[in-house]
HTML snippet that shows the backbone in 3Dmol.js (N, CA, C, O; Angstrom):
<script src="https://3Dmol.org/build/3Dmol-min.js"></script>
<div id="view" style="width:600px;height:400px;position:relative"></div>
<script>
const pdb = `
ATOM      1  N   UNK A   1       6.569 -15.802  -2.771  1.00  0.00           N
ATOM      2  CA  UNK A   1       6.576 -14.430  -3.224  1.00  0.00           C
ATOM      3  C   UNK A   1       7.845 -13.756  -2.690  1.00  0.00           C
ATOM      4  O   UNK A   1       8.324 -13.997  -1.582  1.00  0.00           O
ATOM      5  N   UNK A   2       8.408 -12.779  -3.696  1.00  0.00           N
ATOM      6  CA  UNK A   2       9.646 -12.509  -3.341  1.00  0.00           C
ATOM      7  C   UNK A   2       9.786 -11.415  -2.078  1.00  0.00           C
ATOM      8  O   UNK A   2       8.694 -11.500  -1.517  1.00  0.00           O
ATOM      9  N   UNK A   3      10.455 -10.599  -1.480  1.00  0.00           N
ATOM     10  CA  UNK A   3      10.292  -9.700  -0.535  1.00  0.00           C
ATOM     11  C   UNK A   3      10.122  -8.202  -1.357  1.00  0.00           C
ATOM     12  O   UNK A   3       9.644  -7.248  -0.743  1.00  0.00           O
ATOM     13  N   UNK A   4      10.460  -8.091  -2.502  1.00  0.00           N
ATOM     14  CA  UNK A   4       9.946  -7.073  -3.142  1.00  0.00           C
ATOM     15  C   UNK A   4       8.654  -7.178  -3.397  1.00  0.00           C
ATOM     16  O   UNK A   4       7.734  -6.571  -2.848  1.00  0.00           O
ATOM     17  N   UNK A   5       8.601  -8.064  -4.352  1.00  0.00           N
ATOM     18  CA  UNK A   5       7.189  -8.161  -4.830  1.00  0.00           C
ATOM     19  C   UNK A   5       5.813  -8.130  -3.702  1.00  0.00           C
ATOM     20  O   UNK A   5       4.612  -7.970  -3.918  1.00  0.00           O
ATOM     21  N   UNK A   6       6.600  -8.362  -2.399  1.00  0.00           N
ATOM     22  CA  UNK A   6       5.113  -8.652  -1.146  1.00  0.00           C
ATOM     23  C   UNK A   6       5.357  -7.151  -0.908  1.00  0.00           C
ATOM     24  O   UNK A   6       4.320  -6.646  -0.479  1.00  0.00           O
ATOM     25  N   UNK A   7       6.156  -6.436  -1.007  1.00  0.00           N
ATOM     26  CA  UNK A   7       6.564  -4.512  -0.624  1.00  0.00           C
ATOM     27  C   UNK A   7       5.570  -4.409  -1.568  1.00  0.00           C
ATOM     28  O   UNK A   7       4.376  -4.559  -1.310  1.00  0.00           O
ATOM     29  N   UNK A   8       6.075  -4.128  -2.780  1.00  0.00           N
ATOM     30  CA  UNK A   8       5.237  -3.751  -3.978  1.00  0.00           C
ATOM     31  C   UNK A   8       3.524  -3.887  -3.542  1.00  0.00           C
ATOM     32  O   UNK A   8       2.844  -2.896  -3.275  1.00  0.00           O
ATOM     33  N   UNK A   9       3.140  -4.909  -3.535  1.00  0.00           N
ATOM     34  CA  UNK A   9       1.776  -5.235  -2.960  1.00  0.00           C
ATOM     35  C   UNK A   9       1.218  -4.648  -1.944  1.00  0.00           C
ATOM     36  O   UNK A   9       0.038  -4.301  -1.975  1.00  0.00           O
ATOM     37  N   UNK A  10       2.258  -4.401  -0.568  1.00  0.00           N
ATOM     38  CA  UNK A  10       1.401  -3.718   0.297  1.00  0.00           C
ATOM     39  C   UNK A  10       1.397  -2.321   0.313  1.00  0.00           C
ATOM     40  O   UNK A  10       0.565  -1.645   0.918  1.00  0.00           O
ATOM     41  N   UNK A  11       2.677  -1.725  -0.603  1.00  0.00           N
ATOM     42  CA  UNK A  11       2.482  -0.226  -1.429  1.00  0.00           C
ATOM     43  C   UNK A  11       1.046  -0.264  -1.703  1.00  0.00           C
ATOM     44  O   UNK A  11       0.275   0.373  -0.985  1.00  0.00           O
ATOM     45  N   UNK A  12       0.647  -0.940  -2.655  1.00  0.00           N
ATOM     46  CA  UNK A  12      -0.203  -0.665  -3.733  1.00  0.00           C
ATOM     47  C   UNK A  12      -1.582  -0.526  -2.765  1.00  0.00           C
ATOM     48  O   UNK A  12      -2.352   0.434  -2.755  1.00  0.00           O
ATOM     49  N   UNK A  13      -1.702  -2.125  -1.715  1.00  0.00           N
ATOM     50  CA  UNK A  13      -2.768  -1.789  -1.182  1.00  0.00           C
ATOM     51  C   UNK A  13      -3.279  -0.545  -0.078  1.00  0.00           C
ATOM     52  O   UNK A  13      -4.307   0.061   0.221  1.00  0.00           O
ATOM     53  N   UNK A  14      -1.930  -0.604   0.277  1.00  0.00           N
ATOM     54  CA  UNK A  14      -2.019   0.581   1.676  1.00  0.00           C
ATOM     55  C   UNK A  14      -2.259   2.109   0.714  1.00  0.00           C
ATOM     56  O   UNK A  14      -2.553   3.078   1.415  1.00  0.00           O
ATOM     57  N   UNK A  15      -2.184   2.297  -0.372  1.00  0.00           N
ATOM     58  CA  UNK A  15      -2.150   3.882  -1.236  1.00  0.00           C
ATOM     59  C   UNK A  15      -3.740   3.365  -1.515  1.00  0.00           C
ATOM     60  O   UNK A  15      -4.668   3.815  -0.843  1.00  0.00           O
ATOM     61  N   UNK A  16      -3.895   2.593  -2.345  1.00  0.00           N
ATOM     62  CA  UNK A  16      -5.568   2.220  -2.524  1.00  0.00           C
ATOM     63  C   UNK A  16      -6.310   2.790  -1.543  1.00  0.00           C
ATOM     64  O   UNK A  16      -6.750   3.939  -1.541  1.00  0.00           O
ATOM     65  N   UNK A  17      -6.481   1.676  -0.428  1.00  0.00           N
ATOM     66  CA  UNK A  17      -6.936   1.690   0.723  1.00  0.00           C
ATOM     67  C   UNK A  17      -7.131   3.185   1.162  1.00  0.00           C
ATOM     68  O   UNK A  17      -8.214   3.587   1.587  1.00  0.00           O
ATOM     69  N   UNK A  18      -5.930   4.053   1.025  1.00  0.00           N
ATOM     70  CA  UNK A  18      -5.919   5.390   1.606  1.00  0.00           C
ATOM     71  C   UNK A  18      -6.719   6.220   0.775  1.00  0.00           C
ATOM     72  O   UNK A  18      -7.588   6.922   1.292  1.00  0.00           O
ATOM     73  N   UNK A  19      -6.556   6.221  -0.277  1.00  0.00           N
ATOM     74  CA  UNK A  19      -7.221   7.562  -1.158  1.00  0.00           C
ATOM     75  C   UNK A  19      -8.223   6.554  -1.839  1.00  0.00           C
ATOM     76  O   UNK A  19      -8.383   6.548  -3.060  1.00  0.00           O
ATOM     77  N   UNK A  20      -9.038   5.511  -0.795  1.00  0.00           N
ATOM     78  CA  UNK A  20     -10.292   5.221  -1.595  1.00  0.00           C
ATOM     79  C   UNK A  20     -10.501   4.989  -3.397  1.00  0.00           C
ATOM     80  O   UNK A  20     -11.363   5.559  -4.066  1.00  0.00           O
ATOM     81  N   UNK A  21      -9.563   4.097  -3.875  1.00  0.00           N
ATOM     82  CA  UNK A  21      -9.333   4.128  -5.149  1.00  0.00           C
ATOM     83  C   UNK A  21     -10.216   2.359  -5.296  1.00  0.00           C
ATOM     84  O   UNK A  21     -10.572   1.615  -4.382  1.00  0.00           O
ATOM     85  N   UNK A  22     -10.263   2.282  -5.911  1.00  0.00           N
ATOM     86  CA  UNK A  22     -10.525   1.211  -6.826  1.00  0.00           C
ATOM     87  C   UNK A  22      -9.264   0.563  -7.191  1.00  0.00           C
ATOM     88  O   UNK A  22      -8.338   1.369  -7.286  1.00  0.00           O
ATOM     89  N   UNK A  23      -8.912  -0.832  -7.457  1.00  0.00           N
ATOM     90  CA  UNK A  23      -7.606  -1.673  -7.554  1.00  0.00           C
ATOM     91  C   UNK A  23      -7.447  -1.207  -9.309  1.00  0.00           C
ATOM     92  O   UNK A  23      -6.275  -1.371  -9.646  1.00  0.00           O
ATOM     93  N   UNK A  24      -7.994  -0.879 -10.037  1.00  0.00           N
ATOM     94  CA  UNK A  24      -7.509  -0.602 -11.486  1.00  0.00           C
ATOM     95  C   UNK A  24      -7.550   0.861 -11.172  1.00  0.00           C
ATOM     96  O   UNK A  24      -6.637   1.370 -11.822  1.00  0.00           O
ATOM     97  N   UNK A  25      -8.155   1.742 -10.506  1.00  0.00           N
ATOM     98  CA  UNK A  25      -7.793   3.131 -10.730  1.00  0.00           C
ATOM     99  C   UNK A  25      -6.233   3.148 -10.221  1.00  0.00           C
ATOM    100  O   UNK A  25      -5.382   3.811 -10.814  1.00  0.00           O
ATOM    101  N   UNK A  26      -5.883   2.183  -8.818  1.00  0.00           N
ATOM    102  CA  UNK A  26      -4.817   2.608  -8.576  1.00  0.00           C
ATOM    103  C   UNK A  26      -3.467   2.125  -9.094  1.00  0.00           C
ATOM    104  O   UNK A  26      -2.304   2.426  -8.826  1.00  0.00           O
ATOM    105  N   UNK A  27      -4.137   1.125 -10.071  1.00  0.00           N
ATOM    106  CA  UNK A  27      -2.991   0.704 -11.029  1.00  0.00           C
ATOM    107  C   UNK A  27      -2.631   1.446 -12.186  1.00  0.00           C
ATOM    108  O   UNK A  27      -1.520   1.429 -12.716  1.00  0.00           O
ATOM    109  N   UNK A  28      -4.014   2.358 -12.699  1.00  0.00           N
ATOM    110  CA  UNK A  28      -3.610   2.978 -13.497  1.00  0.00           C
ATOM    111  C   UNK A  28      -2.707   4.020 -13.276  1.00  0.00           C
ATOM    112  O   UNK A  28      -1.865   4.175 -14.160  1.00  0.00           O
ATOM    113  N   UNK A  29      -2.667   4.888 -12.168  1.00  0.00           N
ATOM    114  CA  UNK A  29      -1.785   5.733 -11.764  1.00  0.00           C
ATOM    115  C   UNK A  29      -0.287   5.600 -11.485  1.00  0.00           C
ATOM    116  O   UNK A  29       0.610   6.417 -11.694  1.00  0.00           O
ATOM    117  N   UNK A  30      -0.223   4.083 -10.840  1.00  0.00           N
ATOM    118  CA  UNK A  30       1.005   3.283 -10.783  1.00  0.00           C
ATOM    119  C   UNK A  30       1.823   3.085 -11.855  1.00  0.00           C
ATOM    120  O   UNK A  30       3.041   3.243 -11.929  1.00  0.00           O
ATOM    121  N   UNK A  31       1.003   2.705 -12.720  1.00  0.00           N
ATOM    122  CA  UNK A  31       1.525   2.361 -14.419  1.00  0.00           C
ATOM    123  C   UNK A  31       1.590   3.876 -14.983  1.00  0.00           C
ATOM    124  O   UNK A  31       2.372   4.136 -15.898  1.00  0.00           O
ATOM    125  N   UNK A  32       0.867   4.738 -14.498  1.00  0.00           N
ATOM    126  CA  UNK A  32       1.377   5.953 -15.783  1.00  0.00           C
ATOM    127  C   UNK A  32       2.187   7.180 -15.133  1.00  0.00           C
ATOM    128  O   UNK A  32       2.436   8.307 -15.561  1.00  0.00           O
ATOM    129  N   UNK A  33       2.605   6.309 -13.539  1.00  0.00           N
ATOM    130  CA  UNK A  33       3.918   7.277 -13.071  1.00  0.00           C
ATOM    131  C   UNK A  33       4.834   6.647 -12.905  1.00  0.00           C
ATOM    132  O   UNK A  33       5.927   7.130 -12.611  1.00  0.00           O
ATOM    133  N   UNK A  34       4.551   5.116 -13.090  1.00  0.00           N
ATOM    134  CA  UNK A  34       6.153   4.530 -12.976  1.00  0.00           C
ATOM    135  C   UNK A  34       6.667   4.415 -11.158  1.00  0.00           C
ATOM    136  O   UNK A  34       7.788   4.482 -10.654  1.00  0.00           O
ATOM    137  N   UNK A  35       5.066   4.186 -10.429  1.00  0.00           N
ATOM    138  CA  UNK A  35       5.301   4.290  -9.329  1.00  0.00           C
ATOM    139  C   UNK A  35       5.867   2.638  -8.977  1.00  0.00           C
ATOM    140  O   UNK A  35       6.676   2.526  -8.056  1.00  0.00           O
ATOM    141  N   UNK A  36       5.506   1.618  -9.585  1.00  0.00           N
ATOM    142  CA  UNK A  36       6.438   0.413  -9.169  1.00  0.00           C
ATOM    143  C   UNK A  36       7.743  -0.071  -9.570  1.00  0.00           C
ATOM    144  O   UNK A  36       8.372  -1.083  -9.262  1.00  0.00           O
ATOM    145  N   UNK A  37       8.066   1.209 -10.569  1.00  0.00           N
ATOM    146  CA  UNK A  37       9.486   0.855 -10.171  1.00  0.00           C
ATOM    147  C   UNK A  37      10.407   1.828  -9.935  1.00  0.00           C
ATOM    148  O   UNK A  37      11.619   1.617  -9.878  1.00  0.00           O
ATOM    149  N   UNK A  38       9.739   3.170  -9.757  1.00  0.00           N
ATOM    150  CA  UNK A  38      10.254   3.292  -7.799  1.00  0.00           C
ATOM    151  C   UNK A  38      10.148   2.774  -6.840  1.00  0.00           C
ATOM    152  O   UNK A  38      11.025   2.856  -5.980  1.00  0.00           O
ATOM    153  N   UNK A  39       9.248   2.204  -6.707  1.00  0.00           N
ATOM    154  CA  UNK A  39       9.375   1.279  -5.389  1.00  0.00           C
ATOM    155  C   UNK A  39      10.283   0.396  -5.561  1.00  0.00           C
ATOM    156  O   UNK A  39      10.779   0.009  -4.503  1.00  0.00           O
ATOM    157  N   UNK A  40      10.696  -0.077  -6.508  1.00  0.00           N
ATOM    158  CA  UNK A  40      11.350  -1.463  -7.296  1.00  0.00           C
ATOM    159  C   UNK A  40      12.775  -0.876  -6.786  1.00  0.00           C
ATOM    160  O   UNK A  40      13.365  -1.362  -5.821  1.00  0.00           O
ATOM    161  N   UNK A  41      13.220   0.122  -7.470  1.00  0.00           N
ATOM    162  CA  UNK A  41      14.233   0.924  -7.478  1.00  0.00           C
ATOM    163  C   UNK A  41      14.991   1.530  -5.895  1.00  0.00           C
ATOM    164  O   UNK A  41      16.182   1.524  -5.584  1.00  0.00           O
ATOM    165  N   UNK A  42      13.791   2.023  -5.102  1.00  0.00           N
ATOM    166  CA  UNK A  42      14.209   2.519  -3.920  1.00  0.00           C
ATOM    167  C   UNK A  42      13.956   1.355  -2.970  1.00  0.00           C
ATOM    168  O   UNK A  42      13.775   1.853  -1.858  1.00  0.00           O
ATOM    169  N   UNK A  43      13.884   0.343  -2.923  1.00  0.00           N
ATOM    170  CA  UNK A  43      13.191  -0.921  -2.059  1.00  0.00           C
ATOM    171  C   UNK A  43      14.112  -0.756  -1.022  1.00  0.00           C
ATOM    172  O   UNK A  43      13.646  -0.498   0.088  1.00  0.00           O
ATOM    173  N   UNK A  44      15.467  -0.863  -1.167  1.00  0.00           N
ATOM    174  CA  UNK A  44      16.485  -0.798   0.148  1.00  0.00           C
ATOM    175  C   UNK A  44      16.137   0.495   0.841  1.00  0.00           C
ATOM    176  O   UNK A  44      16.467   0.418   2.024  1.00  0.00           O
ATOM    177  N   UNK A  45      15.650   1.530   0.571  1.00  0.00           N
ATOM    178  CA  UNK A  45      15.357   2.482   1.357  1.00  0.00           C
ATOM    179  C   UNK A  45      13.910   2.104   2.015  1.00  0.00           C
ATOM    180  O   UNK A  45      13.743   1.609   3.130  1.00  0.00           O
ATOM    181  N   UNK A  46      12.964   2.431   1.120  1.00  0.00           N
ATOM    182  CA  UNK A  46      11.459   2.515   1.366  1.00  0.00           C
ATOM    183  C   UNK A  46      11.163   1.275   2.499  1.00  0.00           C
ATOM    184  O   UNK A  46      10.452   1.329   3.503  1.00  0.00           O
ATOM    185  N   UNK A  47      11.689   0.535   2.154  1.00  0.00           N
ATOM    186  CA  UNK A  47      11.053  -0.756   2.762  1.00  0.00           C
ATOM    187  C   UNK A  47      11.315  -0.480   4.503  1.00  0.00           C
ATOM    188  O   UNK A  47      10.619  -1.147   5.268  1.00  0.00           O
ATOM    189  N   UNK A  48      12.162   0.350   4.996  1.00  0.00           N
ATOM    190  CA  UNK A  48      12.215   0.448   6.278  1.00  0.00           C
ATOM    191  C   UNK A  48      11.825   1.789   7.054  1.00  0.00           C
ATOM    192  O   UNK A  48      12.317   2.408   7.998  1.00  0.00           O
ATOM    193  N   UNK A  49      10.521   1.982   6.077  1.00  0.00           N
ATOM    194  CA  UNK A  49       9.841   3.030   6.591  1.00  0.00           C
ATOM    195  C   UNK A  49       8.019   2.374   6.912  1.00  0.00           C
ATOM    196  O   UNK A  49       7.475   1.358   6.479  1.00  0.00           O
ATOM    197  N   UNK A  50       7.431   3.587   7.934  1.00  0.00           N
ATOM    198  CA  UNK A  50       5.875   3.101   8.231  1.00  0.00           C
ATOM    199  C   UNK A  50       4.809   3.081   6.590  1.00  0.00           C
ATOM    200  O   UNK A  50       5.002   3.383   5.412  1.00  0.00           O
ATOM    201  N   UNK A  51       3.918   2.656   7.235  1.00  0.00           N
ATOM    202  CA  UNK A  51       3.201   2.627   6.091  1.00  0.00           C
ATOM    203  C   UNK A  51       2.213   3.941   6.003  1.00  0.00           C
ATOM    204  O   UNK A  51       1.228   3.690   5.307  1.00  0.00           O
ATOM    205  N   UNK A  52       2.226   5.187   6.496  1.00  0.00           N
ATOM    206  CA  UNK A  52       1.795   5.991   6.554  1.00  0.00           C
ATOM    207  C   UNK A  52       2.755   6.896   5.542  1.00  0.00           C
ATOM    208  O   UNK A  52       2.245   7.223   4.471  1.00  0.00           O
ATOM    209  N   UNK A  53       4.114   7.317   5.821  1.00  0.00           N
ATOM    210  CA  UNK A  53       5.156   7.655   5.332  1.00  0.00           C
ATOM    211  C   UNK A  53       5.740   6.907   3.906  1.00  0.00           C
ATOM    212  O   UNK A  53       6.635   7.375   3.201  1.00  0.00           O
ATOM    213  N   UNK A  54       5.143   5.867   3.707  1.00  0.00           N
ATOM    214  CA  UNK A  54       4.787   5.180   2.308  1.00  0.00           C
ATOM    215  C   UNK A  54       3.915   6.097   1.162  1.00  0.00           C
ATOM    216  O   UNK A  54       4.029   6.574   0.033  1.00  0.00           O
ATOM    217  N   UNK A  55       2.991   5.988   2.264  1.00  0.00           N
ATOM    218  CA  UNK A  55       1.697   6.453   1.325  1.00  0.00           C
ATOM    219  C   UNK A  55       1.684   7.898   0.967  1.00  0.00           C
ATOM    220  O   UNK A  55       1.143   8.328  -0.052  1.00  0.00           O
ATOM    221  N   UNK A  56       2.381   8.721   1.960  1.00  0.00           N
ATOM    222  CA  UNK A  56       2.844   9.905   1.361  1.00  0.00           C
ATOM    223  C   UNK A  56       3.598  10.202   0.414  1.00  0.00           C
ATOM    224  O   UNK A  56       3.492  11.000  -0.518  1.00  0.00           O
ATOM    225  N   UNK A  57       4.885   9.022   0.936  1.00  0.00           N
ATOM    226  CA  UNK A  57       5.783   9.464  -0.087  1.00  0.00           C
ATOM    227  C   UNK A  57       5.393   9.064  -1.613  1.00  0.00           C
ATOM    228  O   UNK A  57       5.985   9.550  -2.576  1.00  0.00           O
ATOM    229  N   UNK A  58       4.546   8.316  -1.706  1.00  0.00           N
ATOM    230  CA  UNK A  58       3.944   7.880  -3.067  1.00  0.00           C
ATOM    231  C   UNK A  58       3.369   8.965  -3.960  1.00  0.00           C
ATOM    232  O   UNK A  58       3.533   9.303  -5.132  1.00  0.00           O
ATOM    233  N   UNK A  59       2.322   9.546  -2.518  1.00  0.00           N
ATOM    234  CA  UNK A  59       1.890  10.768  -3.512  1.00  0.00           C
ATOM    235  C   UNK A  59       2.336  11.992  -4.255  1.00  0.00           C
ATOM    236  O   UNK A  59       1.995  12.616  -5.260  1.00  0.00           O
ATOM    237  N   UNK A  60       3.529  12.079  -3.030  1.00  0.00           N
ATOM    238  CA  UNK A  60       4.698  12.996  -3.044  1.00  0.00           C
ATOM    239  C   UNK A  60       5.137  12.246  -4.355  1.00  0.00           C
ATOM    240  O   UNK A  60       5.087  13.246  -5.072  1.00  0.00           O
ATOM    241  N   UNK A  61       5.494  11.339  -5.134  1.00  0.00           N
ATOM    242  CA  UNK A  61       6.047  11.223  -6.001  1.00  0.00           C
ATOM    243  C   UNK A  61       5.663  11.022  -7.327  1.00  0.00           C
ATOM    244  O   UNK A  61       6.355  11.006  -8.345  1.00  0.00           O
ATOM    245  N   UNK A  62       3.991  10.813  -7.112  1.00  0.00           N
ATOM    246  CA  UNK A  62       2.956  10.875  -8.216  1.00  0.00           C
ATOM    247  C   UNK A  62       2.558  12.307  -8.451  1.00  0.00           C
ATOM    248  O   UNK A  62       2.179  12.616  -9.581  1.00  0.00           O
ATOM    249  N   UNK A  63       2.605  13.173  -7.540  1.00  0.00           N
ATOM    250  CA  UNK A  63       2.310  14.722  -7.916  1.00  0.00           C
ATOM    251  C   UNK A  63       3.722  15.098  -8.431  1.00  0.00           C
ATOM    252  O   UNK A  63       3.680  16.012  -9.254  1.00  0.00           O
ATOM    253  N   UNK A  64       4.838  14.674  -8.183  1.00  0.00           N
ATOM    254  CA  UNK A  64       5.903  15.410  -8.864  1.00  0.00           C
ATOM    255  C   UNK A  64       5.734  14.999 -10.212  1.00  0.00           C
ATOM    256  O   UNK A  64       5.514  15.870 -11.053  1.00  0.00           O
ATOM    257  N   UNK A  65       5.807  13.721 -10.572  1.00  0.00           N
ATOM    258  CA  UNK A  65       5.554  13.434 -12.092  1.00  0.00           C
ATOM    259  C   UNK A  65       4.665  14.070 -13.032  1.00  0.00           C
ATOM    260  O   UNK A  65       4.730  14.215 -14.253  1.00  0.00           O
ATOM    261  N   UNK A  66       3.605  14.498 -11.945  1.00  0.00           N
ATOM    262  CA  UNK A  66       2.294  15.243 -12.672  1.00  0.00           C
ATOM    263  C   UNK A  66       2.606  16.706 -13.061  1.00  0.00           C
ATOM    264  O   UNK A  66       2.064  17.343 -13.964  1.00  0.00           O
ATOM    265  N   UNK A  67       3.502  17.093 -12.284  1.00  0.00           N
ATOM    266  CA  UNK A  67       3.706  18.584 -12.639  1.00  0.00           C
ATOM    267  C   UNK A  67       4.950  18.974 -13.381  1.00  0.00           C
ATOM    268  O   UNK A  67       5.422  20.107 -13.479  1.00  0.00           O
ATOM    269  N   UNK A  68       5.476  17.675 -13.969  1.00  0.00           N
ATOM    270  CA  UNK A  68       6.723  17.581 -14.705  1.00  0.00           C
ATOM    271  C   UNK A  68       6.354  17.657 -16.219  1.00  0.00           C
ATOM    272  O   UNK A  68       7.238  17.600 -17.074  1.00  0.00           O
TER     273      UNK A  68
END
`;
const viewer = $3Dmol.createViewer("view");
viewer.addModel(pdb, "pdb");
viewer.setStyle({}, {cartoon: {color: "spectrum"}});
viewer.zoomTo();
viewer.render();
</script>
């Protein structure tokens, strides 16, 4: 598995995990904000941050899309 793709994954699980989602609820949100490829996109940044500060910044970036 590549070093993105294992990021990508523990994005996904650590945001799940946090806001109590279900693995298809939190894909659906992923897929209809285009949150993996920001992650895809920002990987040289994101990747050298906690996983708390992940999970924010995710939401932080799923509520901006929402109010766009």
């Amino acid at each position: 598995m590549s070093k993105n793709l294992e990021f990508k994954v523990f994005c996904f699980e650590a945001y799940r995990a946090e806001k109590k989602l279900t693995g298809y609820d939190a894909m659906e949100l992923f897929k209809k904000y285009g949150v993996l490829q920001y992650l895809d996109e920002c990987y040289d940044v994101l990747h050298t941050i906690g996983r708390d500060y992940l999970v924010e910044d995710i939401d932080m970036f799923i509520n901006t899309r929402k109010s766009a």
